[in-house]
N, CA, C and O atoms as a GROMACS GRO file, in nm:
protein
  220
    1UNK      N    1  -3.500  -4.953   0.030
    1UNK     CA    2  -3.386  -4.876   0.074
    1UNK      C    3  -3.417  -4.822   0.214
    1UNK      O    4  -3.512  -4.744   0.220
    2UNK      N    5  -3.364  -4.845   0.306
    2UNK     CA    6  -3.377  -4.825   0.450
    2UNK      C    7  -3.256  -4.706   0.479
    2UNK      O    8  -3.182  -4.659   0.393
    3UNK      N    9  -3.256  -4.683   0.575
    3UNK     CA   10  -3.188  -4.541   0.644
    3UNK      C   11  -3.016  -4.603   0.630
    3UNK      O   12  -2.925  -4.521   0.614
    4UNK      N   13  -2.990  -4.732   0.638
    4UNK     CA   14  -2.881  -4.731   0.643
    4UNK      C   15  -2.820  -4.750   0.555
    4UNK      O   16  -2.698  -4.738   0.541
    5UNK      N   17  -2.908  -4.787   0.473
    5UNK     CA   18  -2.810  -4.766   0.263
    5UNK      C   19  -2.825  -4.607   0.273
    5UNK      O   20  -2.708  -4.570   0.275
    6UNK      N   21  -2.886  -4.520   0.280
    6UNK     CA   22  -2.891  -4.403   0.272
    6UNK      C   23  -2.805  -4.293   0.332
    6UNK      O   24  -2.771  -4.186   0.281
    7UNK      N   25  -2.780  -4.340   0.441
    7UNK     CA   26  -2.647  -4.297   0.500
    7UNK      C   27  -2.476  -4.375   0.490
    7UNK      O   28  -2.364  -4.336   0.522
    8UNK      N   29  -2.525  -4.489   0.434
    8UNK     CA   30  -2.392  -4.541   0.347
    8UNK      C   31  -2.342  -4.474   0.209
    8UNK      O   32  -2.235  -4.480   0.150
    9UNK      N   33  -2.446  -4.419   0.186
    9UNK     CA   34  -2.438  -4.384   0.022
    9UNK      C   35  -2.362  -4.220   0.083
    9UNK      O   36  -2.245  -4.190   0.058
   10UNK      N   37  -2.434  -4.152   0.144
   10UNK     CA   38  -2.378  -4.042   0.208
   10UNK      C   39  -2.220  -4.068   0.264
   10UNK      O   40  -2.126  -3.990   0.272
   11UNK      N   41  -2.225  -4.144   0.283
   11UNK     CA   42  -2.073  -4.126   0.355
   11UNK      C   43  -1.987  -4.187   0.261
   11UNK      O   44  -1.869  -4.171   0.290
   12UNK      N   45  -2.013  -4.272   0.127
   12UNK     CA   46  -1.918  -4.325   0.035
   12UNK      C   47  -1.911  -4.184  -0.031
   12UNK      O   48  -1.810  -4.156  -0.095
   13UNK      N   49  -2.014  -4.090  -0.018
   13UNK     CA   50  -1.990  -3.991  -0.126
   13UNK      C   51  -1.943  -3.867  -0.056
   13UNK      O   52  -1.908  -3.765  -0.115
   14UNK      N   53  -1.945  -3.884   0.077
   14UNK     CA   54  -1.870  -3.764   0.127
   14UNK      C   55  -1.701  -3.837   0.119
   14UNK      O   56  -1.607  -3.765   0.086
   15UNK      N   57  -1.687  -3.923   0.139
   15UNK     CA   58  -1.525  -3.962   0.163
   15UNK      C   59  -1.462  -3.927   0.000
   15UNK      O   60  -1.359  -3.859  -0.005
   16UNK      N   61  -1.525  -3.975  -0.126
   16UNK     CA   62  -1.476  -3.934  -0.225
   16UNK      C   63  -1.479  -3.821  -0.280
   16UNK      O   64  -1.411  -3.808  -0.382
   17UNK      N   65  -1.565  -3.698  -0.228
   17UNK     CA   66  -1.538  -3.551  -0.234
   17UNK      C   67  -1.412  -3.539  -0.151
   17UNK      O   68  -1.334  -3.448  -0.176
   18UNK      N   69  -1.387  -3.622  -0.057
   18UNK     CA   70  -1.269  -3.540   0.055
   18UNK      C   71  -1.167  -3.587  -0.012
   18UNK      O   72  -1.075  -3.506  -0.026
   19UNK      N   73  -1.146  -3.724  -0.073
   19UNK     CA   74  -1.043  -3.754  -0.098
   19UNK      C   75  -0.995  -3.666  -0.269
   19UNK      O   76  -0.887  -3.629  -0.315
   20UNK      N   77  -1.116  -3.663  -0.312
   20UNK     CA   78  -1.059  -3.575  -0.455
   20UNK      C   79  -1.036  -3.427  -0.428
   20UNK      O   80  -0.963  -3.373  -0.511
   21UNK      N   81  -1.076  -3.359  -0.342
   21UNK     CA   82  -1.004  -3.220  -0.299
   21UNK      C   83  -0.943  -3.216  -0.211
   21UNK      O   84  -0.949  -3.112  -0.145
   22UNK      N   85  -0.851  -3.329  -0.163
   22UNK     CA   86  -0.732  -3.384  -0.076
   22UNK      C   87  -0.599  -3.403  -0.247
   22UNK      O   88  -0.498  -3.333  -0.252
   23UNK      N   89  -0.623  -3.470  -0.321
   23UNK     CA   90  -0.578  -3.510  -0.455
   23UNK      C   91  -0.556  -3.358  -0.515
   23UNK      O   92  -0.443  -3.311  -0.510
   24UNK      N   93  -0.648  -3.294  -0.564
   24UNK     CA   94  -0.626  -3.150  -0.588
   24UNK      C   95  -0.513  -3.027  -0.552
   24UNK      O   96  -0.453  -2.945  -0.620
   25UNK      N   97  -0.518  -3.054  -0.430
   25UNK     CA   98  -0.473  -2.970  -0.350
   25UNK      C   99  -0.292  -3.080  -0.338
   25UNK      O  100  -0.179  -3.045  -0.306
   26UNK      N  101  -0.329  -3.165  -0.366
   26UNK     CA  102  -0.174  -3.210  -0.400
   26UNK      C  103  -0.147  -3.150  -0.478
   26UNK      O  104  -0.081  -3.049  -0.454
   27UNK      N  105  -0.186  -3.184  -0.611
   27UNK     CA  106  -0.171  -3.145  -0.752
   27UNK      C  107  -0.142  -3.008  -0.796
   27UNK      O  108  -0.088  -2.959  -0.895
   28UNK      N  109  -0.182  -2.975  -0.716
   28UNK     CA  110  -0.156  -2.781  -0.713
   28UNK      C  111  -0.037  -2.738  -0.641
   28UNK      O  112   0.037  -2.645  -0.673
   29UNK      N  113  -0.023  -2.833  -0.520
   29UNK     CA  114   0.123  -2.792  -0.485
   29UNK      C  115   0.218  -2.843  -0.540
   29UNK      O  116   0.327  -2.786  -0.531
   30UNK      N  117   0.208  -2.948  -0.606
   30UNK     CA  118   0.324  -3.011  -0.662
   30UNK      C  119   0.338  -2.971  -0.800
   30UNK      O  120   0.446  -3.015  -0.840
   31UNK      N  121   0.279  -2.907  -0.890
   31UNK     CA  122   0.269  -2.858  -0.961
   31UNK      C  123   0.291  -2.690  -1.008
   31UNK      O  124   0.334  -2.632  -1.108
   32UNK      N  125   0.233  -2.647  -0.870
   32UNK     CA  126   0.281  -2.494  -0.876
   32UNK      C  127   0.305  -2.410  -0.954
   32UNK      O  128   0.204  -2.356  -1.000
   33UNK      N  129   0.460  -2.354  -1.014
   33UNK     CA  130   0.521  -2.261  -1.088
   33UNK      C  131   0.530  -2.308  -1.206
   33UNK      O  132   0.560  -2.235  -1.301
   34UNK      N  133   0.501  -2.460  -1.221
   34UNK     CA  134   0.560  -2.533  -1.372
   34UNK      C  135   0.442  -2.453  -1.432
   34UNK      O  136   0.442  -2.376  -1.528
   35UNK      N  137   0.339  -2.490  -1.350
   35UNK     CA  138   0.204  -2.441  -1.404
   35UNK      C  139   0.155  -2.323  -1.432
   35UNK      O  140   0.086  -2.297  -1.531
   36UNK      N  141   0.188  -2.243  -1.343
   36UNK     CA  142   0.160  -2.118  -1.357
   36UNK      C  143   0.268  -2.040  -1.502
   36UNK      O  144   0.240  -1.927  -1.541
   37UNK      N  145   0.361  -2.102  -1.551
   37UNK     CA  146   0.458  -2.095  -1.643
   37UNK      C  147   0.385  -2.108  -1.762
   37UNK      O  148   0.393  -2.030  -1.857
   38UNK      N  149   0.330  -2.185  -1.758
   38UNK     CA  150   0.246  -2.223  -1.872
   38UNK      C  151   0.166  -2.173  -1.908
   38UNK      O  152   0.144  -2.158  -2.028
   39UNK      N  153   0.118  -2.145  -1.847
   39UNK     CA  154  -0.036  -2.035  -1.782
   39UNK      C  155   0.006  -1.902  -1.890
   39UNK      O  156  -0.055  -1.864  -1.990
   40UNK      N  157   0.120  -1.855  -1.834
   40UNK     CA  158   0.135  -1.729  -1.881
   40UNK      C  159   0.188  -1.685  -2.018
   40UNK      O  160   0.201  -1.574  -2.070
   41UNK      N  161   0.222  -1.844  -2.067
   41UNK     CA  162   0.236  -1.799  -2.155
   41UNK      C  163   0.119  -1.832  -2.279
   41UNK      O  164   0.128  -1.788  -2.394
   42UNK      N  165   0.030  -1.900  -2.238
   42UNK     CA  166  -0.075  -1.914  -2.319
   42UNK      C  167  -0.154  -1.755  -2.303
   42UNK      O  168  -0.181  -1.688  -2.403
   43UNK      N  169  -0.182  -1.714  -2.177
   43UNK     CA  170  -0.249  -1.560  -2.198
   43UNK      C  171  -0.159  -1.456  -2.250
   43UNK      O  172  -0.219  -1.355  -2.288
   44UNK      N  173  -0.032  -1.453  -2.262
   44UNK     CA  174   0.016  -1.417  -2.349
   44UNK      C  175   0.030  -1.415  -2.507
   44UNK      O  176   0.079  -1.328  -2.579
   45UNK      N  177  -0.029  -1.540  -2.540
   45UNK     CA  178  -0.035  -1.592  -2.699
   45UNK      C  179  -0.175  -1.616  -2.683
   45UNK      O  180  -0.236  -1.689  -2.605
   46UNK      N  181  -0.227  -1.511  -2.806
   46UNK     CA  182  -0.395  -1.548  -2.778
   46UNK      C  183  -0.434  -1.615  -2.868
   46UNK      O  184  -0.555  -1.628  -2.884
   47UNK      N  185  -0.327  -1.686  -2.965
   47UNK     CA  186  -0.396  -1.811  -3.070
   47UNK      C  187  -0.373  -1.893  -2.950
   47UNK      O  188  -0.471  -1.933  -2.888
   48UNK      N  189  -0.288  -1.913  -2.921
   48UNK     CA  190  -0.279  -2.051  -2.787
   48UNK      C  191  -0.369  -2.066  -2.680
   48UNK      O  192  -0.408  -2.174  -2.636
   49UNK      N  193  -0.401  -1.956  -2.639
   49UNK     CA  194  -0.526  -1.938  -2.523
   49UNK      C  195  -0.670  -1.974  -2.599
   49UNK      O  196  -0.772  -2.006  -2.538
   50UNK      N  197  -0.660  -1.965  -2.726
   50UNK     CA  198  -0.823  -2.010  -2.780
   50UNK      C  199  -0.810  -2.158  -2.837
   50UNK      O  200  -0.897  -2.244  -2.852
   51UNK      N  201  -0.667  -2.157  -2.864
   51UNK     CA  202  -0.707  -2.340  -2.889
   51UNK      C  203  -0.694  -2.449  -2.782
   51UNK      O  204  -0.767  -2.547  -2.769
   52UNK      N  205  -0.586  -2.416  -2.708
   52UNK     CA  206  -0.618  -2.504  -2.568
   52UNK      C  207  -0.705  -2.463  -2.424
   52UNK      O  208  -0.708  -2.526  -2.318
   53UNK      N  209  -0.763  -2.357  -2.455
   53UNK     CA  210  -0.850  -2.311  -2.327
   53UNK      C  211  -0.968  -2.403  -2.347
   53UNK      O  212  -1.024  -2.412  -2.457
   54UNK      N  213  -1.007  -2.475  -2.235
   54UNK     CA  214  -1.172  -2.544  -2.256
   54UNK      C  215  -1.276  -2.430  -2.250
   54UNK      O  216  -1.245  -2.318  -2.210
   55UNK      N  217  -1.422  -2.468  -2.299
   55UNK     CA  218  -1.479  -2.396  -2.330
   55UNK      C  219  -1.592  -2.432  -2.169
   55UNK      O  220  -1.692  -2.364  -2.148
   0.00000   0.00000   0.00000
């Protein structure tokens, strides 16, 4: 393994951090209020908040 697999590997793995918190940050805007809707009403119902909350 020479310097330039090593900095290939670096840069395949920096582009797929950017592109999945590029994806995220969609997902959050396009998603928004539906979500936050949901949200509230599970912390509102605390059988619902313990069976679908991950641990």
């Amino acid at each position: 393994m020479d310097i330039f697999d090593l900095l290939s590997l670096l840069g395949g793995l920096s582009l797929f951090l950017f592109g999945m918190n590029v994806m995220g940050q969609s997902l959050e805007r396009r998603a928004g209020s539906g979500l936050r809707s949901v949200e509230c009403v599970f912390q509102r119902n605390s059988i619902l908040h313990v069976i679908f909350t991950p641990t």
